[in-house]
Backbone as a ProteinNet text record, in pm:
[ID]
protein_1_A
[PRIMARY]
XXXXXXXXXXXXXXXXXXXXXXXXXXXXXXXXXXXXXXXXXXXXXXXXXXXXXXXXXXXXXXXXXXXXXXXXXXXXXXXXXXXXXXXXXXXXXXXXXXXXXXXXXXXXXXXXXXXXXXXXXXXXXXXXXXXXXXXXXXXXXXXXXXXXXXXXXXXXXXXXXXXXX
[TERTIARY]
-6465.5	-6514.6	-6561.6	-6633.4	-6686.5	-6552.3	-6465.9	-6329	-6288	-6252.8	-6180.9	-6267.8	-6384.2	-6506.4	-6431.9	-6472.5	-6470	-6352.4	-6217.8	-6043.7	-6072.2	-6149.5	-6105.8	-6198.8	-6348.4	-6392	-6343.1	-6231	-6251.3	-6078.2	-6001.7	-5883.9	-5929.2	-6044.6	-6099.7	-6102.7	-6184.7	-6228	-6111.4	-6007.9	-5911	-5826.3	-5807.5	-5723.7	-5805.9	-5919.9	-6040.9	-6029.4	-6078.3	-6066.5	-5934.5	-5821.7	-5693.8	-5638.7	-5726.8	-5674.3	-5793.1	-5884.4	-6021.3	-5916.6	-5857	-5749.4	-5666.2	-5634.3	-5531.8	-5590.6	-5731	-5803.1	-5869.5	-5938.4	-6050.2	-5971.1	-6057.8	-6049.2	-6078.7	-6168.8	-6211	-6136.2	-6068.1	-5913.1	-6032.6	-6164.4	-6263	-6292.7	-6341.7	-6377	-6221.7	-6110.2	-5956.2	-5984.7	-6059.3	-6063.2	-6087.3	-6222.6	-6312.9	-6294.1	-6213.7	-6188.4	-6072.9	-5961.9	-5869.1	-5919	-6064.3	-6117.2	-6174.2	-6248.5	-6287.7	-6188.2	-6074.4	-5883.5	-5875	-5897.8	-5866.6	-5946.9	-6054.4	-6188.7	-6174.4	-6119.2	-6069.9	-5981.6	-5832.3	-5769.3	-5765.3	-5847.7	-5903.1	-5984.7	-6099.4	-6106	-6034.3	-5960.7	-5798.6	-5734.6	-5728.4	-5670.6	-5780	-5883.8	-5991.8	-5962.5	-5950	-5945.1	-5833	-5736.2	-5579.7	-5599.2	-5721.3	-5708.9	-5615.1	-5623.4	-5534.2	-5646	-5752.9	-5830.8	-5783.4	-5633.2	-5596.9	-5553.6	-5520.3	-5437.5	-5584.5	-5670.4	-5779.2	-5840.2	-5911.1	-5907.8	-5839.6	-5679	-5607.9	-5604.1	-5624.7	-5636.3	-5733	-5883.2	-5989.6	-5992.5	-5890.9	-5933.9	-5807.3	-5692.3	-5594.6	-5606.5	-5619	-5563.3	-5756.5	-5801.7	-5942.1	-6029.1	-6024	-6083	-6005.4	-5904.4	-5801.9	-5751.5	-5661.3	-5562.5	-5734.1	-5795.2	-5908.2	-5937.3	-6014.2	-6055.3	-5971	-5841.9	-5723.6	-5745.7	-5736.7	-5713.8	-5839.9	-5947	-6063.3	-6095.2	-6016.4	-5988.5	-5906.8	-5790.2	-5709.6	-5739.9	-5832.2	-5889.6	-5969	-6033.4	-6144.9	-6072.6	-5940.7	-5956.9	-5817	-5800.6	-5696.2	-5751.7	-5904.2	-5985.2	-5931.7	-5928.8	-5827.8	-5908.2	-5866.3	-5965.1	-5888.1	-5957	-5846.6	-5816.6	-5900.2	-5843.9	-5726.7	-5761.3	-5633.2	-5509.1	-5518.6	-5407.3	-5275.1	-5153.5	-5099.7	-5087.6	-5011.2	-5045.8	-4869.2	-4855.6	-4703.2	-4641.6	-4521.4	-4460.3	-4447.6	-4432.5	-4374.3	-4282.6	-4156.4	-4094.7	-4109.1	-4215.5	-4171.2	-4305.9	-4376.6	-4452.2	-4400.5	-4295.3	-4207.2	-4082.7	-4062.6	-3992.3	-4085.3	-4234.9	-4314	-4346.5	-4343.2	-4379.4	-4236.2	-4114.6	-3966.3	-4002.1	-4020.9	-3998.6	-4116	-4183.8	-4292.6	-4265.5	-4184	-4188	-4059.2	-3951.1	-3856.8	-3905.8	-3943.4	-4029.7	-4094.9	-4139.1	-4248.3	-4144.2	-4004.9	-3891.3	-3886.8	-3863	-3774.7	-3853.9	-3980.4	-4079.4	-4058.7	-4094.2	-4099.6	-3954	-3840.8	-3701.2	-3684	-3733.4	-3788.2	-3880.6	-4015.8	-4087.7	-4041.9	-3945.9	-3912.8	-3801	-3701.1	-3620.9	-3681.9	-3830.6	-3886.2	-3942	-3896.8	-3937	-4029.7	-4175.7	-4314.4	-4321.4	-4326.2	-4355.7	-4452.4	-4469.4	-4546.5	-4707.3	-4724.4	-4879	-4855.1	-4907.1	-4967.9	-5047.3	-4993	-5127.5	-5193.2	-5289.5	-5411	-5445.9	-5425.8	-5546.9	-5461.5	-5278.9	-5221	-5342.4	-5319.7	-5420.7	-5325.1	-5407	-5309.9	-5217.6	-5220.7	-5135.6	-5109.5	-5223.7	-5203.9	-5300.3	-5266	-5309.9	-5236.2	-5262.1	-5184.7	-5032.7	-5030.4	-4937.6	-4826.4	-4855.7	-4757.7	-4706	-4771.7	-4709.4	-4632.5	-4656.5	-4571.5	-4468.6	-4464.9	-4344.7	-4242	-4315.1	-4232.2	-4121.7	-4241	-4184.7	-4063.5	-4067.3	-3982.8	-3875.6	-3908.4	-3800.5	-3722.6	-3776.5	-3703.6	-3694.4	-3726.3	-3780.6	-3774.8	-3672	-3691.3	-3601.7	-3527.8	-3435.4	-3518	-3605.7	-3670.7	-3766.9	-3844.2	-3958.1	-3895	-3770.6	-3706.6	-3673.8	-3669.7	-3606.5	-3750.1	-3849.1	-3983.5	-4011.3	-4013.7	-4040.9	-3962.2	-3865.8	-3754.7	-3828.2	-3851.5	-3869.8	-3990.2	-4092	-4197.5	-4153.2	-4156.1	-4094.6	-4023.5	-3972.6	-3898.6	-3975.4	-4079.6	-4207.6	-4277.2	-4310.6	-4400.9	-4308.2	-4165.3	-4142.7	-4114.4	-4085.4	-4088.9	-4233	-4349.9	-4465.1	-4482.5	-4433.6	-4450.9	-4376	-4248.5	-4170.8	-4212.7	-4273.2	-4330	-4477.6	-4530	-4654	-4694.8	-4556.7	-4531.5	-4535.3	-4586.3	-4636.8	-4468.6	-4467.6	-4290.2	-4345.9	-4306	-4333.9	-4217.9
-11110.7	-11228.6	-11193.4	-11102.9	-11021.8	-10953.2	-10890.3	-10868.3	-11037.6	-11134.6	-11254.1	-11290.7	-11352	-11374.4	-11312.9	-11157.5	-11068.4	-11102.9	-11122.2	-11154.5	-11260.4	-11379.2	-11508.7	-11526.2	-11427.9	-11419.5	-11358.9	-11252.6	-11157	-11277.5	-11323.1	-11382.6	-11503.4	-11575.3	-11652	-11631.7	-11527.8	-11439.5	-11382.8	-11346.9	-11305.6	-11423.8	-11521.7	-11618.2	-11692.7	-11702.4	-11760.8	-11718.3	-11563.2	-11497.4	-11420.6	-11455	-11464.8	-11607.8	-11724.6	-11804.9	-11848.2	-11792.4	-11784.5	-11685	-11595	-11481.5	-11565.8	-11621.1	-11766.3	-11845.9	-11947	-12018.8	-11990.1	-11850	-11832	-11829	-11848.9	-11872.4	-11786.5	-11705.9	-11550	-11438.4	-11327.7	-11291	-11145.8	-11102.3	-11032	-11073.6	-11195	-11256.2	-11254	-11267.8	-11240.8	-11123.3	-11016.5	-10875	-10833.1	-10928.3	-10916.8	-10955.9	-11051.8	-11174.9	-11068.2	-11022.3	-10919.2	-10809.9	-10722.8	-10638.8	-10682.4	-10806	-10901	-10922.8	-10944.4	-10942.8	-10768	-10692.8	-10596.9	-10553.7	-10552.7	-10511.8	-10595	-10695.5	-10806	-10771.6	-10677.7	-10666.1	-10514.8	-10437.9	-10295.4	-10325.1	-10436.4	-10468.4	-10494.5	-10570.7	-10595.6	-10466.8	-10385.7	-10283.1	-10174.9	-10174.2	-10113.5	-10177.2	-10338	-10430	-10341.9	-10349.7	-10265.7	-10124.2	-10074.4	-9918.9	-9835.7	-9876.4	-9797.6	-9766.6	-9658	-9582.4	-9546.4	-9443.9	-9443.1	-9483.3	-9616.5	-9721.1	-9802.5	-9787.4	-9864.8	-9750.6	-9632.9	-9592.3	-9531.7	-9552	-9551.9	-9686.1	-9774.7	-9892.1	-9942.8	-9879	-9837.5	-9777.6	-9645.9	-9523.2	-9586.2	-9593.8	-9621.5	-9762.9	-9907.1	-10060.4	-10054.6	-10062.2	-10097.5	-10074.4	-9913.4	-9817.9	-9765.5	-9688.6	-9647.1	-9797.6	-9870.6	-9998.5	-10070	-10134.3	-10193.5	-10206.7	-10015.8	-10005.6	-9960.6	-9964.8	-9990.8	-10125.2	-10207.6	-10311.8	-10337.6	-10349.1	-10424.1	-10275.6	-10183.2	-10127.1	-10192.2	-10190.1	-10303.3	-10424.4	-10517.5	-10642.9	-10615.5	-10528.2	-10527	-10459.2	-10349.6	-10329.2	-10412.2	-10570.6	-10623.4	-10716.5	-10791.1	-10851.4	-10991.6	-11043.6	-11168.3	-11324.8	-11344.6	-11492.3	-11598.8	-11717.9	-11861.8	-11874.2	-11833.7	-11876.3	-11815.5	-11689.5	-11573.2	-11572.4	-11693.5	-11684.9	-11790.6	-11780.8	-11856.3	-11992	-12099.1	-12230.1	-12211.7	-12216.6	-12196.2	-12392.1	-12312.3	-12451.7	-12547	-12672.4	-12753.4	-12686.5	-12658.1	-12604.9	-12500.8	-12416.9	-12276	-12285	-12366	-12412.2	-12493.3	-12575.2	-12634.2	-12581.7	-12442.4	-12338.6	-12285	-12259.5	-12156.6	-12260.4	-12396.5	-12464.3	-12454	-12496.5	-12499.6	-12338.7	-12237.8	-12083.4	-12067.3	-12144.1	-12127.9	-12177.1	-12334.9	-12417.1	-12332.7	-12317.3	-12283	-12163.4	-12021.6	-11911.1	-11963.1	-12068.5	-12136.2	-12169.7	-12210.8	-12276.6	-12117	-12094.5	-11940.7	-11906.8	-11880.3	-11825.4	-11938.5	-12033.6	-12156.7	-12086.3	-12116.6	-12095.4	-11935.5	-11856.7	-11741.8	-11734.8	-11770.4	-11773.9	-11857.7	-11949	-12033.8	-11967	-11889.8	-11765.6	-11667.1	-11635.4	-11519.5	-11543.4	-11521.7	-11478.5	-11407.4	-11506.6	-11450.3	-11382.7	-11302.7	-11233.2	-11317.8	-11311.5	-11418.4	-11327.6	-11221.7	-11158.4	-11021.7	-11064	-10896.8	-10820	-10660.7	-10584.6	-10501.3	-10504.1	-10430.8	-10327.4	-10282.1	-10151.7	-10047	-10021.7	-9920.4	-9833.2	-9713.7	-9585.7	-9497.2	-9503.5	-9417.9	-9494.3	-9602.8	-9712.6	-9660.7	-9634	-9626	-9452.5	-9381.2	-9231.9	-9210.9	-9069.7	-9033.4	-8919.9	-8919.8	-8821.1	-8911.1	-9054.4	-9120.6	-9185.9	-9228.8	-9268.6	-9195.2	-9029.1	-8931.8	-8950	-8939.6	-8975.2	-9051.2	-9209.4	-9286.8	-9301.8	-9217.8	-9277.7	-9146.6	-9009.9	-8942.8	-8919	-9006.3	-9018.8	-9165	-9284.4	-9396.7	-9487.7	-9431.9	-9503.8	-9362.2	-9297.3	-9204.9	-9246.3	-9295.6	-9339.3	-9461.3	-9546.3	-9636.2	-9500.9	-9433.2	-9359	-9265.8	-9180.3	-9156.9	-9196.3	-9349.7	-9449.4	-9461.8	-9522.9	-9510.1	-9438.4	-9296.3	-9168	-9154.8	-9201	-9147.9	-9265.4	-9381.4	-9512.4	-9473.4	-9437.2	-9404.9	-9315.4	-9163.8	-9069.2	-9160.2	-9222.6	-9312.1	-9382.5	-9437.4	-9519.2	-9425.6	-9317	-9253	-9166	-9121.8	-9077.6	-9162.1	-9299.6	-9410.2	-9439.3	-9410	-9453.1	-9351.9	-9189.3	-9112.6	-9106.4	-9129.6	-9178.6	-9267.2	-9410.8	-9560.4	-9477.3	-9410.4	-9350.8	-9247.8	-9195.2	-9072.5	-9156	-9078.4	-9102.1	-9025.5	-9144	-9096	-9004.4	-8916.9	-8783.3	-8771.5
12887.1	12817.9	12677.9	12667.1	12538.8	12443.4	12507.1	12406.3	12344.2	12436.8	12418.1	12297	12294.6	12210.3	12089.2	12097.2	11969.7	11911.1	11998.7	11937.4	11846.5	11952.4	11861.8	11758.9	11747.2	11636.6	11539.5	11534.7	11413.1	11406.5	11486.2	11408.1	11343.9	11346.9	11277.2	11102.7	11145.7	11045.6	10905.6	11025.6	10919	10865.1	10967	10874.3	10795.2	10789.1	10732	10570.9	10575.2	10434.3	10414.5	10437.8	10385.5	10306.2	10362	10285.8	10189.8	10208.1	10101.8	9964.2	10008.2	9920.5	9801.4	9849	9792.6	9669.5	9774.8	9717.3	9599.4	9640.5	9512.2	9331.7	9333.9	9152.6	9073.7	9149.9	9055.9	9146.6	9041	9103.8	9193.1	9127.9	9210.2	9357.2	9365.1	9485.6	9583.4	9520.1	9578.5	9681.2	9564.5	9639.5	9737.2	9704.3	9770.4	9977.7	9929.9	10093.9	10123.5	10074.6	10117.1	10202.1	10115.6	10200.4	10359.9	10325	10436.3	10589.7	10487	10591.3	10609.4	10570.6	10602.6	10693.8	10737.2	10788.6	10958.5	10924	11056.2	11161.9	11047.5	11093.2	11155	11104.1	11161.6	11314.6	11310.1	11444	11547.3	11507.8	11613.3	11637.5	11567.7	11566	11685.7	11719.9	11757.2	11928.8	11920.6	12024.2	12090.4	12030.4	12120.2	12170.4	12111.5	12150.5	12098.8	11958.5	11870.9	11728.2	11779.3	11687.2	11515	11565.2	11402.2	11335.7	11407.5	11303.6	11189.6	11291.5	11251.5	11139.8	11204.6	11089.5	10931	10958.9	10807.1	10758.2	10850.3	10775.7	10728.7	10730.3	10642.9	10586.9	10583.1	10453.8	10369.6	10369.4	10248	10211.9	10315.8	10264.3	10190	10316.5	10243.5	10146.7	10136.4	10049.8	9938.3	9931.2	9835.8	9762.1	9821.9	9767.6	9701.1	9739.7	9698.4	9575.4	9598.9	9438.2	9358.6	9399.8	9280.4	9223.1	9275.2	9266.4	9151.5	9230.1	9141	9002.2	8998.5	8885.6	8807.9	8859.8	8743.9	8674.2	8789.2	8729.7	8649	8615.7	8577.5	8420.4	8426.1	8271.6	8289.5	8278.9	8260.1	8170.3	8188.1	8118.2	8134.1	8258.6	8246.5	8206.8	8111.1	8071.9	8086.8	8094.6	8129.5	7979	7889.9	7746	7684.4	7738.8	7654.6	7770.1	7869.8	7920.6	7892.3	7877.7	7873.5	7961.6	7859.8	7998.7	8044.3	8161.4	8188.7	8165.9	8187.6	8159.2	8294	8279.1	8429.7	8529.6	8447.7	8506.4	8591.3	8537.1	8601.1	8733.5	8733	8821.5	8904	8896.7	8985.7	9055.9	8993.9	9053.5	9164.8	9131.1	9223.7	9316.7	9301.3	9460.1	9519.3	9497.4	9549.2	9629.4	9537.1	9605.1	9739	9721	9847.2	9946.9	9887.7	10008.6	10116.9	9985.9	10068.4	10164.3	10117.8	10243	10318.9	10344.6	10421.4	10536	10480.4	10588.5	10650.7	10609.9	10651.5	10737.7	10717.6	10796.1	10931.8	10891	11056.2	11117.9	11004.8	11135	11177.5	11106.5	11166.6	11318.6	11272.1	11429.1	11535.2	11535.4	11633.5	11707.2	11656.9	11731.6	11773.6	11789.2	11860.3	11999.8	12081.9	12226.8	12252.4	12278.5	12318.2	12432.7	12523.5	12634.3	12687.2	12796.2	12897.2	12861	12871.7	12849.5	12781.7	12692.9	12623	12688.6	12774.2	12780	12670.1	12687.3	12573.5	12638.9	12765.4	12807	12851	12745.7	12751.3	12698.6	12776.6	12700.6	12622.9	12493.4	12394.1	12309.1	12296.6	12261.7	12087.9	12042.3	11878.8	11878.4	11927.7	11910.6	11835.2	11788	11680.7	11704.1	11846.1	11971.5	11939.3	12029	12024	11929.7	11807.6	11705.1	11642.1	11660.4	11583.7	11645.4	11819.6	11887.2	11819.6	11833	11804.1	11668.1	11558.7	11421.9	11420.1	11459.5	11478.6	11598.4	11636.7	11755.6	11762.8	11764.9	11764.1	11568	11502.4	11370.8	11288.5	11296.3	11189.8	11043.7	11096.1	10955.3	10861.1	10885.9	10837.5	10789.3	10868.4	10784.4	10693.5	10713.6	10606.8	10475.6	10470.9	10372.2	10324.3	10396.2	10345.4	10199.6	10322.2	10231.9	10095.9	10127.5	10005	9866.7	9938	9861.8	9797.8	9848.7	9797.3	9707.1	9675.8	9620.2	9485.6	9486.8	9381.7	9285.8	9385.8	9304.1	9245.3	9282.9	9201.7	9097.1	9105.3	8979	8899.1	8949.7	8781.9	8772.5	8838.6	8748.5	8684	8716.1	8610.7	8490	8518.6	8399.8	8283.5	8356.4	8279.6	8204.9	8304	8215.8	8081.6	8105.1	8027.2	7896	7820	7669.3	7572.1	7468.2	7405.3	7291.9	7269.7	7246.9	7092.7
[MASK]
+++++++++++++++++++++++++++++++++++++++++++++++++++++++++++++++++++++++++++++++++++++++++++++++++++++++++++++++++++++++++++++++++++++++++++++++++++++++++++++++++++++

C-alpha cells in the first residue's frame, strides 16, 4: 500500500514538473522543474529495485547535465528585449510540428501491447551485473553506435571550439 502511495505520488510529481518544464517563463525555473523530473524519476527507478540506474541518474542527468545547463543560461544572458520577435509563420510551423508528433506519438502508443501486470520484485532487476549482461550481450550494436556517436560529438565540439589560429 505504501509502494502504490509512493508510485502514484512521485508520477504525480513528475508529470506535474515536466509540464511546469514547458510552462515556466523563466528558462532557470525550466531547470529547475527538470531537476524536480529528474529526482521523480530516480524514485521510480529506486521503486523497481534498480539502485544504479537511480543513482547515475542523479550523478550525470541531475547533477552533471543540470549545471550545464543553468551554466549556459546564465552566460547566454537571455532578455525578452534583446530577443528577436519571430515571425507568424515560423510559429505556425512550430504548432503544425507539435501537433503533428503529438499524432505520431497517439498512433504510436495505440500499437503497443500492455502486459496484463508488471512485476517489480525481480531481484537484481537494474544491478549493475545484469545490465552489463544485457547491454553486452543482447544490445551491443546500439551501445556500440552509442559509443561511436558520442566520440563524434565530442570531436566536433572540439573542432567548433578550437580557436582559428
Amino acid at each position: 500500500m505504501l509502494t502504490q502511495s509512493l508510485f502514484y505520488f512521485l508520477s504525480f510529481l513528475a508529470v506535474f514538473s515536466a509540464l511546469a518544464v514547458i510552462i515556466a517563463k523563466n528558462p532557470v525555473h525550466s531547470v529547475l522543474y527538470l531537476v524536480l523530473t529528474f529526482f521523480a524519476i530516480t524514485g521510480h527507478y529506486i521503486l523497481l529495485n534498480a539502485q544504479f540506474l537511480a543513482i547515475v541518474n542523479v550523478i550525470v542527468y541531475a547533477g552533471a547535465i543540470m549545471v550545464l545547463f543553468l551554466f549556459v543560461l546564465m552566460l547566454l544572458n537571455l532578455n525578452a528585449e534583446t530577443e528577436p520577435q519571430k515571425p507568424l509563420y515560423i510559429k505556425l510551423a512550430g504548432v503544425i510540428s507539435g501537433g503533428l508528433l503529438l499524432l505520431v506519438l497517439i498512433g504510436a502508443l495505440k500499437t503497443v501491447d500492455l502486459p496484463a501486470g508488471v512485476t517489480t520484485n525481480e531481484p537484481g532487476i537494474g544491478l549493475v551485473e545484469n545490465l552489463g549482461m544485457v547491454l553486452f550481450n543482447e544490445f551491443l550494436l546500439p551501445f556500440e553506435l552509442a559509443s561511436v556517436l558520442l566520440l563524434t560529438a565530442m570531436v566536433g565540439s572540439v573542432l567548433i571550439g578550437r580557436k582559428e589560429a
